[in-house]
SENU-242687 format. One line per 3 residues: their letters; for each residue x, y, z of N, C-alpha, C, O, CB. Coordinates in pm, whole numbers, plus 50000, padded with zeros to 5 digits. Glycine has a CB too. Example, Ala and Ser with C-alpha at 12.3 -4.5 7.8 and 13.67 -1.06 7.14 Angstrom:
! residues 2
AS = 51319/49431/50780/51230/49550/50780/51320/49670/50780/51424/49668/50846/51131/49553/50905 | 51285/49775/50708/51367/49894/50714/51290/50003/50787/51341/50114/50804/51408/49940/50572;
! end
This chain:
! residues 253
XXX = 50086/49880/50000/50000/50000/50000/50088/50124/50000/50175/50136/50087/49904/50002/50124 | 50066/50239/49883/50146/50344/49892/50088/50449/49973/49977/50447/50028/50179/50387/49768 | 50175/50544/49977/50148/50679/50090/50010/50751/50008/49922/50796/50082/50319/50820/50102;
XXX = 49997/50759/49904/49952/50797/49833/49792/50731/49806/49789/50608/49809/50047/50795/49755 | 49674/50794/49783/49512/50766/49772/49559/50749/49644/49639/50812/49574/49376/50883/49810 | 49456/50592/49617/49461/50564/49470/49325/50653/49437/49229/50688/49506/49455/50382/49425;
XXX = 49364/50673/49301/49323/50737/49170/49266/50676/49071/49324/50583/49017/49415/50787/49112 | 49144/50718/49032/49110/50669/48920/49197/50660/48809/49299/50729/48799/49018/50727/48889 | 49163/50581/48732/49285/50494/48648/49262/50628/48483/49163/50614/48412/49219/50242/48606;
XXX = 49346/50721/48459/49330/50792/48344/49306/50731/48250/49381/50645/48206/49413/50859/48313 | 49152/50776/48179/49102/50782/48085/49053/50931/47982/48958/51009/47990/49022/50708/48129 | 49148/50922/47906/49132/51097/47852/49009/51085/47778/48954/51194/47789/49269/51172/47735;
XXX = 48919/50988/47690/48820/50918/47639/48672/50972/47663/48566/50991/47602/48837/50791/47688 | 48749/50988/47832/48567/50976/47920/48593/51087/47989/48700/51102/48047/48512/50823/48049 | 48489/51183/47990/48531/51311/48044/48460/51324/48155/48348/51280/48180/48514/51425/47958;
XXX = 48550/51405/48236/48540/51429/48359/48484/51581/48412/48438/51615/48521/48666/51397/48401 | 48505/51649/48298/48429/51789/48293/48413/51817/48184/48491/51787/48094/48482/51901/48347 | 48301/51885/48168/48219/51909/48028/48206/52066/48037/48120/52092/48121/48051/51823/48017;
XXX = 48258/52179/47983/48188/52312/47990/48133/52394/47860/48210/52446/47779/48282/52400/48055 | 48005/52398/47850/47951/52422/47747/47899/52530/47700/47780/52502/47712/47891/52361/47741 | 47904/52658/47645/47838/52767/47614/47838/52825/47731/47726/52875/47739/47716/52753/47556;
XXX = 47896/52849/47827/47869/52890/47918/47922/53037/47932/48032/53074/47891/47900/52804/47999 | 47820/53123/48000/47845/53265/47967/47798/53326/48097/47721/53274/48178/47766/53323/47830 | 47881/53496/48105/47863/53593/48263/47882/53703/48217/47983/53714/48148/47968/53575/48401;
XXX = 47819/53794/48232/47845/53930/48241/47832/53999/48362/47769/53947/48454/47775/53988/48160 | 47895/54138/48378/47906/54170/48445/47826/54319/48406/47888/54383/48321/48021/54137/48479 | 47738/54363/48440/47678/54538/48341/47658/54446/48177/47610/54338/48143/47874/54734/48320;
XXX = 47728/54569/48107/47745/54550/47973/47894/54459/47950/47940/54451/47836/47744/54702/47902 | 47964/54393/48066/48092/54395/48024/48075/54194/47998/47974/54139/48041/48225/54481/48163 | 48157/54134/47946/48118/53960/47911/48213/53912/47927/48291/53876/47838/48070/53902/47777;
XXX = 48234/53897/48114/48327/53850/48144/48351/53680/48134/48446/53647/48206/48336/53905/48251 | 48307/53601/48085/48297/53486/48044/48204/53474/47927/48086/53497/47954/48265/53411/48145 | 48235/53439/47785/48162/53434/47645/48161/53321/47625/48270/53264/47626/48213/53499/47528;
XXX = 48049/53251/47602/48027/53135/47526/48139/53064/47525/48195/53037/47419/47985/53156/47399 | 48178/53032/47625/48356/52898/47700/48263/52795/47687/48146/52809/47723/48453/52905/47930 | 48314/52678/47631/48292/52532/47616/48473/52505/47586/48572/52564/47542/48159/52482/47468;
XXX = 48430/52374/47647/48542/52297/47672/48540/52182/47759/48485/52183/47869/48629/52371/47715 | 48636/52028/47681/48589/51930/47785/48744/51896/47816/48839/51900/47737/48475/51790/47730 | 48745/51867/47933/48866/51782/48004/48829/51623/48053/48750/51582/48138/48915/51870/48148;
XXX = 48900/51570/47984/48903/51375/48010/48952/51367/48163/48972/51466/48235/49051/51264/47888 | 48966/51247/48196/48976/51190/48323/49079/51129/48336/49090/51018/48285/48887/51115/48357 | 49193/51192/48415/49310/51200/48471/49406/51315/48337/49520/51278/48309/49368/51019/48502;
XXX = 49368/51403/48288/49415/51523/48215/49471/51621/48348/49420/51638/48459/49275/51597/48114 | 49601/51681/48287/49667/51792/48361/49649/51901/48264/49718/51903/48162/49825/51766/48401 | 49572/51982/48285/49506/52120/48165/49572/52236/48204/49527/52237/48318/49321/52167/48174;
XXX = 49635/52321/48200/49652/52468/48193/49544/52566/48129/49508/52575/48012/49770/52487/48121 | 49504/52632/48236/49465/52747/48195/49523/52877/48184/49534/52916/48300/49388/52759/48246 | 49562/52956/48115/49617/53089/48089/49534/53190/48015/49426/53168/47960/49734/53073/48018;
XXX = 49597/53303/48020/49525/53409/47979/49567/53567/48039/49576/53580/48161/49387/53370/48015 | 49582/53641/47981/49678/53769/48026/49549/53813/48155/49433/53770/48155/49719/53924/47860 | 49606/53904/48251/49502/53933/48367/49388/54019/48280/49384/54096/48185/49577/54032/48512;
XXX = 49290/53950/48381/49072/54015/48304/49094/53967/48200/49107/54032/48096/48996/54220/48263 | 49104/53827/48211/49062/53742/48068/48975/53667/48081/48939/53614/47976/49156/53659/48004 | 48914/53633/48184/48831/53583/48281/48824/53447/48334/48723/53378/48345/48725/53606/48244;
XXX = 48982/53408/48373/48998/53272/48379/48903/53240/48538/48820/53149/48542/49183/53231/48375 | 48937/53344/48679/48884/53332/48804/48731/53331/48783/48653/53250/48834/48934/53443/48898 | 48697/53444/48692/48554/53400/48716/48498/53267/48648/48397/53208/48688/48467/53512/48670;
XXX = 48555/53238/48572/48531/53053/48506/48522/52978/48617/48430/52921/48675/48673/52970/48407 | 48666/52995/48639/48645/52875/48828/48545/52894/48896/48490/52794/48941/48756/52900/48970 | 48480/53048/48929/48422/53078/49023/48269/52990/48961/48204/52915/49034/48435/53247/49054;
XXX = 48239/53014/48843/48105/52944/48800/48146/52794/48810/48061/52733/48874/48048/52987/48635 | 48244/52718/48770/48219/52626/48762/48262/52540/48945/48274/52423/48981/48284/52596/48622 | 48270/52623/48990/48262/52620/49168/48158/52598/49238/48129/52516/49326/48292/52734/49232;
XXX = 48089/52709/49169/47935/52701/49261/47952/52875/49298/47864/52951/49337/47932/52560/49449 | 48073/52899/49275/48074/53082/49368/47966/53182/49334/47891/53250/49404/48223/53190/49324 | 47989/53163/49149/47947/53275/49123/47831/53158/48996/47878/53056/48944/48086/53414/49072;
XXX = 47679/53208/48972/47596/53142/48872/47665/53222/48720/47719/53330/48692/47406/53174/48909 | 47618/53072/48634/47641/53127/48507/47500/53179/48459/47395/53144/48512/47706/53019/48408 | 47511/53283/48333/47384/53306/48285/47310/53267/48146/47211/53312/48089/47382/53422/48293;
XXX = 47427/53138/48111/47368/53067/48045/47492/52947/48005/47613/52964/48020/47298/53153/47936 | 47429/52832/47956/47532/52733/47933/47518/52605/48053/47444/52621/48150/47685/52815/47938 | 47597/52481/48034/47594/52375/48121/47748/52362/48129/47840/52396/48054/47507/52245/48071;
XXX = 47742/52310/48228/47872/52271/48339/47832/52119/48382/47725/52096/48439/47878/52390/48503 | 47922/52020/48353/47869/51889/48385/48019/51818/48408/48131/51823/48356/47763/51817/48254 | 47955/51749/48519/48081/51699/48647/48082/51540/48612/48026/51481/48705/48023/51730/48854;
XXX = 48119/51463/48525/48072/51340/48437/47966/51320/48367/47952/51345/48248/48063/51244/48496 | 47886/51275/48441/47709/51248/48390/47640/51375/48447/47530/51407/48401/47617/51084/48472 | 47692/51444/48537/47606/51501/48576/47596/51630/48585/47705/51679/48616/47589/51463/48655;
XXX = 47489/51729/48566/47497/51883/48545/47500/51944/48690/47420/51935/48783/47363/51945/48455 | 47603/52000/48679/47636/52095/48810/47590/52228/48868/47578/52251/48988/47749/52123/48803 | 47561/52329/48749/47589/52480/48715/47425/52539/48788/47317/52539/48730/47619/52514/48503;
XXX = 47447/52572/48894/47355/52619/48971/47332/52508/49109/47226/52478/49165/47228/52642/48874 | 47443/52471/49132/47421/52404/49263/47558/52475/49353/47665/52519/49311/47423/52211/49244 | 47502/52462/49495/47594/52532/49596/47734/52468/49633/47756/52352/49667/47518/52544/49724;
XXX = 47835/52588/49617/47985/52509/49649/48024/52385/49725/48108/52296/49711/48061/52591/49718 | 47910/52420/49829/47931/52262/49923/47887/52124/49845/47931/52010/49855/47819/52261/50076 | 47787/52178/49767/47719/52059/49667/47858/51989/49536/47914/51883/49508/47555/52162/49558;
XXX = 47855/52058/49515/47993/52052/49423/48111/51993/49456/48166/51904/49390/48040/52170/49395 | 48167/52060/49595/48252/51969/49657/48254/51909/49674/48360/51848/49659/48287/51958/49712 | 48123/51832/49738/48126/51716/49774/48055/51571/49666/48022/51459/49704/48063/51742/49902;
XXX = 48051/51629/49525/48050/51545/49407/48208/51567/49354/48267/51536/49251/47921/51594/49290 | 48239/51619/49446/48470/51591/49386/48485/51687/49247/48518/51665/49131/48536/51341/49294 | 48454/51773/49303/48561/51923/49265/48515/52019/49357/48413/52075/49397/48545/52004/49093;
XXX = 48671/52011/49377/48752/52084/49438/48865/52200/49380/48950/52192/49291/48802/51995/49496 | 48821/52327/49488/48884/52396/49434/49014/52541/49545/49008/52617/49642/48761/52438/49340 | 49075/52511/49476/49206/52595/49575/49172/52782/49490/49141/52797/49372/49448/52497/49516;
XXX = 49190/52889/49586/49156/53037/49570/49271/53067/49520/49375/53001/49529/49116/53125/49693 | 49252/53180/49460/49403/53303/49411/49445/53362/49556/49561/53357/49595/49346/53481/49282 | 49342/53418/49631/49388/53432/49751/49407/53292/49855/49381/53183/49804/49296/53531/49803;
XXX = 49438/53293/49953/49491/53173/50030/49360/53171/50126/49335/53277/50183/49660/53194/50114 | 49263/53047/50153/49174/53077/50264/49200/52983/50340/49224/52872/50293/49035/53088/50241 | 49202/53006/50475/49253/52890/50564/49186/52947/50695/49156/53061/50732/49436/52867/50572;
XXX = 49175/52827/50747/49128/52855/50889/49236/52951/50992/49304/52882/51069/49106/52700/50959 | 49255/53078/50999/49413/53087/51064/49448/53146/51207/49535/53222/51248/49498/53178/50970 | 49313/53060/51281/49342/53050/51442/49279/52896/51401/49160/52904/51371/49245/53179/51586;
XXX = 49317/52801/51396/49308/52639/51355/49449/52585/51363/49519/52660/51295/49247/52608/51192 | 49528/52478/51421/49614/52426/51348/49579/52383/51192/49473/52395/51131/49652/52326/51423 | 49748/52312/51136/49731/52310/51022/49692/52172/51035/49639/52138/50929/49833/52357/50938;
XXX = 49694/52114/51085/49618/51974/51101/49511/51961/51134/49455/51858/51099/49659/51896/51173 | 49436/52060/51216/49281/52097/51218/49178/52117/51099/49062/52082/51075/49275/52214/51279 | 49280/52194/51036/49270/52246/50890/49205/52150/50770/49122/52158/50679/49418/52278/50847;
XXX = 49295/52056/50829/49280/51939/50721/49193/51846/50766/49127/51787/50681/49409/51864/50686 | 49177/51819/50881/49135/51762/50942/48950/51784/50891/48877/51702/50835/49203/51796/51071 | 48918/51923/50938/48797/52002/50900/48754/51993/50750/48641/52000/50702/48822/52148/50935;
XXX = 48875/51977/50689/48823/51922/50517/48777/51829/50518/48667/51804/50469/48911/51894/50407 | 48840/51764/50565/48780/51581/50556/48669/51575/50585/48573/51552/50511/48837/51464/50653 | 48672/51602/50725/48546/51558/50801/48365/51658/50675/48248/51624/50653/48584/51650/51032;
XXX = 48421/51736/50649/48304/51820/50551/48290/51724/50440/48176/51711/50396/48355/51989/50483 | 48403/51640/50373/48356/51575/50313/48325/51419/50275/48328/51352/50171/48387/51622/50268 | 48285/51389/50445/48241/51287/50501/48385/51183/50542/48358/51063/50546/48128/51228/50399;
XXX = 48471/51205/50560/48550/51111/50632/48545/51074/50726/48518/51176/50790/48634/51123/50643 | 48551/50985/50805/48535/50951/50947/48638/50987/51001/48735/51017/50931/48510/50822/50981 | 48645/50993/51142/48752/51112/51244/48899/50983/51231/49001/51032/51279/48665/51155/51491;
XXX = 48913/50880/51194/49028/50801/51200/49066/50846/51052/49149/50935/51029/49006/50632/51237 | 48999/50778/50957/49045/50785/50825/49105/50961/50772/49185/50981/50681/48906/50726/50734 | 49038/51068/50858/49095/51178/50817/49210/51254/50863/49273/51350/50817/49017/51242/50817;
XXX = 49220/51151/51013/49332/51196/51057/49480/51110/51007/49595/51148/51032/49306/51198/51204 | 49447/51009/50945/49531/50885/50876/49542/50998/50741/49654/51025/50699/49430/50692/50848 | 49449/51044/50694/49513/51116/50595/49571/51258/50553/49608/51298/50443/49452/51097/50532;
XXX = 49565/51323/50684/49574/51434/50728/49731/51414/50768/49810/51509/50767/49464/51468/50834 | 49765/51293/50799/49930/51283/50834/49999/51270/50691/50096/51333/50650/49976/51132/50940 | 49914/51159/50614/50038/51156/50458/50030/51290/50437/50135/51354/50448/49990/51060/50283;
XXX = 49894/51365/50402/49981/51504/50288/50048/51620/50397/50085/51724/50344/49830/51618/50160 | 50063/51606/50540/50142/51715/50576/50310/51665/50550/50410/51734/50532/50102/51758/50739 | 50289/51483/50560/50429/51495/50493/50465/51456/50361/50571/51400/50330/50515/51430/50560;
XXX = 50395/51479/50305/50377/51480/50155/50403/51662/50082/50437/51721/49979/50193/51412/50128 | 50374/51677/50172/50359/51900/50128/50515/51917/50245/50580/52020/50227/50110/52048/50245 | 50559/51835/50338/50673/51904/50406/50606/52017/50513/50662/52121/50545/50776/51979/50285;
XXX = 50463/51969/50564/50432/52031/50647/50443/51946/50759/50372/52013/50834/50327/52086/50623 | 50474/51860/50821/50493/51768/50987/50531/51874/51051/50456/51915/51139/50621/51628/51015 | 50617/51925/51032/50673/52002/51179/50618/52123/51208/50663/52209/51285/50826/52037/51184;
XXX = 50487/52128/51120/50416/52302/51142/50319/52260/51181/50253/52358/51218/50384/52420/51016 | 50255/52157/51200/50118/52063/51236/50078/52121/51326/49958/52101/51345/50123/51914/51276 | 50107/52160/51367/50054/52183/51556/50028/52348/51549/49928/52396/51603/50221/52137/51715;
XXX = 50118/52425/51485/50106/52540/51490/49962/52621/51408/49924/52581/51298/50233/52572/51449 | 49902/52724/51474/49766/52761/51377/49843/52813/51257/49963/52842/51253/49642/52893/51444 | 49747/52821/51155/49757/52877/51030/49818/52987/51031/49906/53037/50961/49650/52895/50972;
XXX = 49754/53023/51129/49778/53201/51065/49973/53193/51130/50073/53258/51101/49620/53389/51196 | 49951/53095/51213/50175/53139/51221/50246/53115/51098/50358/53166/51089/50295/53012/51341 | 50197/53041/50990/50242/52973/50898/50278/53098/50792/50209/53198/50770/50139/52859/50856;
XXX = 50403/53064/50735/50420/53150/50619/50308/53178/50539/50193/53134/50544/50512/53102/50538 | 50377/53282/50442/50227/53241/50304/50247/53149/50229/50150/53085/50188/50186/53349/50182 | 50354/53121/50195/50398/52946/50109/50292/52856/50150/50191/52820/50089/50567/52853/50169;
XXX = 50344/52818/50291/50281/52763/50392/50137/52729/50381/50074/52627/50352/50300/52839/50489 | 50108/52846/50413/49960/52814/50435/49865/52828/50278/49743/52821/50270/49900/52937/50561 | 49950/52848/50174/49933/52824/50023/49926/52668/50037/49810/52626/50038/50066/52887/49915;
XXX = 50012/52584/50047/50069/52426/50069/49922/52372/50181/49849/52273/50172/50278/52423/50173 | 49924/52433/50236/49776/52368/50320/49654/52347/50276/49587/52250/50313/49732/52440/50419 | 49603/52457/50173/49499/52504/50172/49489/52392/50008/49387/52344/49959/49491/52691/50188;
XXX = 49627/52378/49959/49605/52292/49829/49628/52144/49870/49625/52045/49797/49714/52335/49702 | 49653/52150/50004/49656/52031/50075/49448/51962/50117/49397/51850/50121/49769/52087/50239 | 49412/52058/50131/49289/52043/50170/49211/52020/50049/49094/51982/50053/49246/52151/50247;
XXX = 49257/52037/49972/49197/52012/49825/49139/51874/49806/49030/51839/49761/49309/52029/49713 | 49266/51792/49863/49317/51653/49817/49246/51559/49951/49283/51445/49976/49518/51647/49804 | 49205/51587/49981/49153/51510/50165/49118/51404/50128/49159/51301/50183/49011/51573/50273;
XXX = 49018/51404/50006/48905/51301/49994/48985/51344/49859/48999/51463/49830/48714/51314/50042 | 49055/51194/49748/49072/51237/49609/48926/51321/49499/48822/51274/49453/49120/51089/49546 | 48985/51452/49491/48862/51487/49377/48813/51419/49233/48831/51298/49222/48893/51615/49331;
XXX = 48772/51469/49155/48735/51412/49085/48821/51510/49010/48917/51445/48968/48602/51378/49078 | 48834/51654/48967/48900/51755/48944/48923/51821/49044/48843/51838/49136/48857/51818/48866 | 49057/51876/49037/49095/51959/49154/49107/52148/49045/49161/52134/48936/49292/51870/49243;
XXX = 49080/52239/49065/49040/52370/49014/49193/52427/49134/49219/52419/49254/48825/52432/49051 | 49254/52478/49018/49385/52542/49149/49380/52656/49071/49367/52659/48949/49578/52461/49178 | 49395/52779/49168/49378/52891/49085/49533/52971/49162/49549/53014/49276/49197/52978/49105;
XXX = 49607/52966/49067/49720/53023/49092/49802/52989/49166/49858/53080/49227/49711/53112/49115 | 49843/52861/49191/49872/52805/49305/50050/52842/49360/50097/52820/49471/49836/52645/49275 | 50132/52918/49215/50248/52898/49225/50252/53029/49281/50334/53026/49373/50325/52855/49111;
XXX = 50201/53144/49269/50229/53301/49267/50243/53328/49405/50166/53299/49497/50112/53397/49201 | 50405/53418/49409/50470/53453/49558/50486/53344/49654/50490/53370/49775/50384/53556/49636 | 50496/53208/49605/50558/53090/49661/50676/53102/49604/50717/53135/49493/50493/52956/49638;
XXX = 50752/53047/49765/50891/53027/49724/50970/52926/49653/50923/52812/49649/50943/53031/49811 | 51089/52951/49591/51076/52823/49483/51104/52636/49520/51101/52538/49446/51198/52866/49367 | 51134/52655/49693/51113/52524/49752/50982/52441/49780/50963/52320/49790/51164/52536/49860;
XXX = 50875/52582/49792/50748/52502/49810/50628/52504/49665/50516/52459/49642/50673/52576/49955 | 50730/52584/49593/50645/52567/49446/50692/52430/49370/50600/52382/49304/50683/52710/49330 | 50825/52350/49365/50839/52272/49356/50792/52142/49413/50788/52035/49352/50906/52300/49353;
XXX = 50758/52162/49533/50687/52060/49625/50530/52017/49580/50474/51908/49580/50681/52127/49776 | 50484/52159/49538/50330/52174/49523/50373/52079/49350/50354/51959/49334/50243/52392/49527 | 50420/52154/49267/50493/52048/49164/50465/51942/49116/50385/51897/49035/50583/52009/49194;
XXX = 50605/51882/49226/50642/51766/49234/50493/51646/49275/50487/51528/49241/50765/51780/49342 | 50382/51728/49360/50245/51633/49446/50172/51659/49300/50096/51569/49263/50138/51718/49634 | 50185/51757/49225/50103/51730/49085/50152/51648/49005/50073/51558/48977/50084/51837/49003;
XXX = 50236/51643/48963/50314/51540/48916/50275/51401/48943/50214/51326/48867/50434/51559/48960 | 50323/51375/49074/50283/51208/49108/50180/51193/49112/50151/51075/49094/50317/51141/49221 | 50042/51299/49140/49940/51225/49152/49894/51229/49035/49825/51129/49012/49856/51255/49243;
XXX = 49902/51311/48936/49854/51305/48798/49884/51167/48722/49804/51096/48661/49919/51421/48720 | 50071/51143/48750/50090/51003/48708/49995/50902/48778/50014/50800/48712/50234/50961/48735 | 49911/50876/48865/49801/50782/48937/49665/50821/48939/49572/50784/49011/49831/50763/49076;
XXX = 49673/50950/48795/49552/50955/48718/49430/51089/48801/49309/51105/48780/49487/50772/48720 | 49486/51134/48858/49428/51272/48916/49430/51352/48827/49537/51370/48769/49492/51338/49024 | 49278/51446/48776/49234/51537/48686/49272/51696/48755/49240/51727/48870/49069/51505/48658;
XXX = 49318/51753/48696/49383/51905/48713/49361/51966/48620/49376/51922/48507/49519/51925/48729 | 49317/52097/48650/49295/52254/48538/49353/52341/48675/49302/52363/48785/49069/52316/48464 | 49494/52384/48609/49564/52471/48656/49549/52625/48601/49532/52642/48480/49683/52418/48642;
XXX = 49553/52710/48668/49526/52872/48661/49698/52897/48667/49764/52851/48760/49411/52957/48820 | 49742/52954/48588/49886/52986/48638/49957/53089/48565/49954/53052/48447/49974/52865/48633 | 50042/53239/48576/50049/53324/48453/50218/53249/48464/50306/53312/48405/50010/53535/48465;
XXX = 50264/53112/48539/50441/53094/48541/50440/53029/48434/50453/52907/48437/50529/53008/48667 | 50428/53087/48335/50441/52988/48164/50569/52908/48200/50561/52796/48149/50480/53104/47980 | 50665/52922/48258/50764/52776/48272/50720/52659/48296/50730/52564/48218/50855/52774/48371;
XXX = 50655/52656/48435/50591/52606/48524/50448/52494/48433/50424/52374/48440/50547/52746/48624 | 50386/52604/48356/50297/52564/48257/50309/52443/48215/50249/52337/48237/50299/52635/48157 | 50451/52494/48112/50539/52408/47977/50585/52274/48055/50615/52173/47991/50710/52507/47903;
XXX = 50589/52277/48206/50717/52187/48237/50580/52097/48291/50597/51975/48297/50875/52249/48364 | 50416/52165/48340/50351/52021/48350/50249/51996/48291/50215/51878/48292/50318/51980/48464 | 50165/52091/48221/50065/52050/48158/50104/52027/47989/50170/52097/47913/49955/52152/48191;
XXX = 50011/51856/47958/50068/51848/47868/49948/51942/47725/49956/51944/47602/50110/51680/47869 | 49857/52001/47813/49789/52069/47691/49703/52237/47759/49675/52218/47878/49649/51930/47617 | 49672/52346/47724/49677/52408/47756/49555/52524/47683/49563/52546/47562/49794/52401/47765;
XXX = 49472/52575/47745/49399/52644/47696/49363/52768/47738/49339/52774/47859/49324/52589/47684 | 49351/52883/47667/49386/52981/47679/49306/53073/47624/49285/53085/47503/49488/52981/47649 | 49239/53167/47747/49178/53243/47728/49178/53422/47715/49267/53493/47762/49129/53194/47787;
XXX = 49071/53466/47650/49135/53666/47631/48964/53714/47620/48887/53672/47534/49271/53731/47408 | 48933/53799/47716/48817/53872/47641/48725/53798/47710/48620/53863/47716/48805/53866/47471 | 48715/53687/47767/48598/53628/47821/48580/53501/47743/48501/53414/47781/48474/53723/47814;
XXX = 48647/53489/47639/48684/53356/47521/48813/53302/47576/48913/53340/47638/48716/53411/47335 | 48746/53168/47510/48844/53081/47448/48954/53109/47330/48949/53006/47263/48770/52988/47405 | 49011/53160/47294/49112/53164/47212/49210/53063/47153/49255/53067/47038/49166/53232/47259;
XXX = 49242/52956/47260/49365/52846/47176/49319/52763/47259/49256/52798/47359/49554/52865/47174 | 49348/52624/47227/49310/52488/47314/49405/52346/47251/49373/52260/47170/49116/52453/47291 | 49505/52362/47311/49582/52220/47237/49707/52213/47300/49737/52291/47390/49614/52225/47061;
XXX = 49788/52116/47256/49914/52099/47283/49969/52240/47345/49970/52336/47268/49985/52050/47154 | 50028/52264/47517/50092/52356/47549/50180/52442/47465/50159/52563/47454/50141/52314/47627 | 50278/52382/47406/50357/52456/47363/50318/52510/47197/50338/52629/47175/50482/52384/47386;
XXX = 50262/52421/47079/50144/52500/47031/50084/52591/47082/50070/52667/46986/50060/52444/47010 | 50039/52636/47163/49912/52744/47171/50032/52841/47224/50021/52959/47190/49748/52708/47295 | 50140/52805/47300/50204/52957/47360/50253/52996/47199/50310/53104/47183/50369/52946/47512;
XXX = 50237/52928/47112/50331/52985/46961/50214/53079/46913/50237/53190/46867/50382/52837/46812 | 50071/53022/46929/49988/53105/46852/49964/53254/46839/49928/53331/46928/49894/53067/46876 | 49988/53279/46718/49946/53433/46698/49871/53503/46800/49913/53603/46857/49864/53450/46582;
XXX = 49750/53442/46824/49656/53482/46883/49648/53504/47048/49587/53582/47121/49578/53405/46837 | 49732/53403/47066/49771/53414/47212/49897/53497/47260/49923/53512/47379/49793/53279/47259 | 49958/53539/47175/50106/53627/47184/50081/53757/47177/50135/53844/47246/50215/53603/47068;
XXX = 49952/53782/47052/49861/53904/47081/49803/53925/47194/49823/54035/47246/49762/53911/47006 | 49733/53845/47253/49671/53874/47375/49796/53901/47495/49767/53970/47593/49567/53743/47411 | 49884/53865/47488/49989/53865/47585/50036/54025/47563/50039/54104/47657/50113/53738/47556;
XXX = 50065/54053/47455/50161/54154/47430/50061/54286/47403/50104/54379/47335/50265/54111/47298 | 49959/54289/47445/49879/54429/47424/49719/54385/47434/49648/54475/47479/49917/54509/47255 | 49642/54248/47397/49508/54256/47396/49450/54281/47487/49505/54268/47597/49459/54176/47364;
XXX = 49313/54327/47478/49264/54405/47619/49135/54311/47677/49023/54296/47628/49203/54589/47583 | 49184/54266/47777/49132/54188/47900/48968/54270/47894/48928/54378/47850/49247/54217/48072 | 48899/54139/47973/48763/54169/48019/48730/54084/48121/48676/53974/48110/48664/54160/47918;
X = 48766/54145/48227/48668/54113/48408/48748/53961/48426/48726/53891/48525/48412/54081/48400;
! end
């Protein structure tokens, strides 16, 4: 038995998220346009897009945060898009903030602990798994201490730790590398990495195009509230269209 929660066995075939026509405005402004897009099961996806391209508010609809105002969102078989974050979570997606939210008068093992248990673990099994990923993230020796003592790395590494309590079905990370240091951005990494190899589904938010290139093997990329490019990572960073948007196109919400 490894340290590690087995994973559904990757099938890129059978999709694991479906997003379809799905659209938001904000006033007159269309901060999400008619986005469709499907991700298979155990896929590592990149999302990019120069800032107010509207990658956060995507997450946020397909979260539960924020409603779409038109379009379907479907979590395998099943349509999601107007059910509450807790509902969502607990059909396995999961999703990590641009800002860091953490309990931070909680230890960091409380922390995790409190994930679990929300998404039905029993008080043994969550504390059995609440020990692999603090030493899986290189958090053991901060366990005890509340959140809020914890660096911001730190309590970045927790909060994408809490992600993982109960394996998702997709995990939604929205920026996970930004103002992490480069020991615990590698760490965070390195846990995408292995679990992806044991078939864990990921759509990463990230503007560290290195970072991008070095794990997702396909990448889609948004400007304007669109879709713009969708394919092979390093294809789409070549595209015209996406180099435009980088180098002057003008963002929306």
């Amino acid at each position: 038995m490894g340290t590690r929660a087995a994973f559904t066995q990757k099938d890129h075939g059978v999709s694991c998220l479906a997003v379809s026509n799905v659209s938001r405005a904000f006033g007159g402004l269309r901060a999400v346009d008619r986005v469709s897009f499907d991700i298979g099961r155990g896929e590592l996806v990149g999302l990019i897009g120069p800032n107010g391209s509207g990658k956060t508010t995507l997450l946020n609809i397909l979260s539960g945060h924020q409603p779409a105002e038109a379009g379907e969102v479907r979590l395998g078989d099943e349509a999601i898009q107007g059910l509450r974050p807790e509902r969502i979570a607990a059909r396995g997606l999961q999703r990590m903030f641009q800002l860091t939210r953490v309990f931070r008068r909680m230890s960091a093992l409380d922390n995790l602990m409190t994930a679990g248990r929300a998404l039905g673990l029993a008080q043994a099994g969550a504390l059995a798994r609440a020990g692999i990923l603090l030493e899986e993230l290189t958090l053991s020796r901060v366990s005890d201490l509340d959140a809020g003592q914890l660096s911001g790395g730190q309590q970045k590494l927790l909060e994408f730790g809490c992600c993982f309590m109960s394996p998702p079905k997709i995990a939604l990370l929205d920026e996970p590398f930004a103002a992490v240091h480069p020991a615990m951005k590698e760490t965070m990494a390195r846990f995408i990495r292995a679990h992806h190899a044991d078939g864990q589904t990921f759509l990463v938010v990230s503007h560290d195009m290195p970072v991008i290139v070095e794990l997702c093997p396909r990448t889609i990329c948004m400007n304007a509230g669109a879709v713009i490019a969708d394919g092979p990572t390093r294809t789409v960073l070549n595209e015209r269209s996406v180099i435009e948007a980088y180098l002057g196109g003008a963002g929306a919400a």
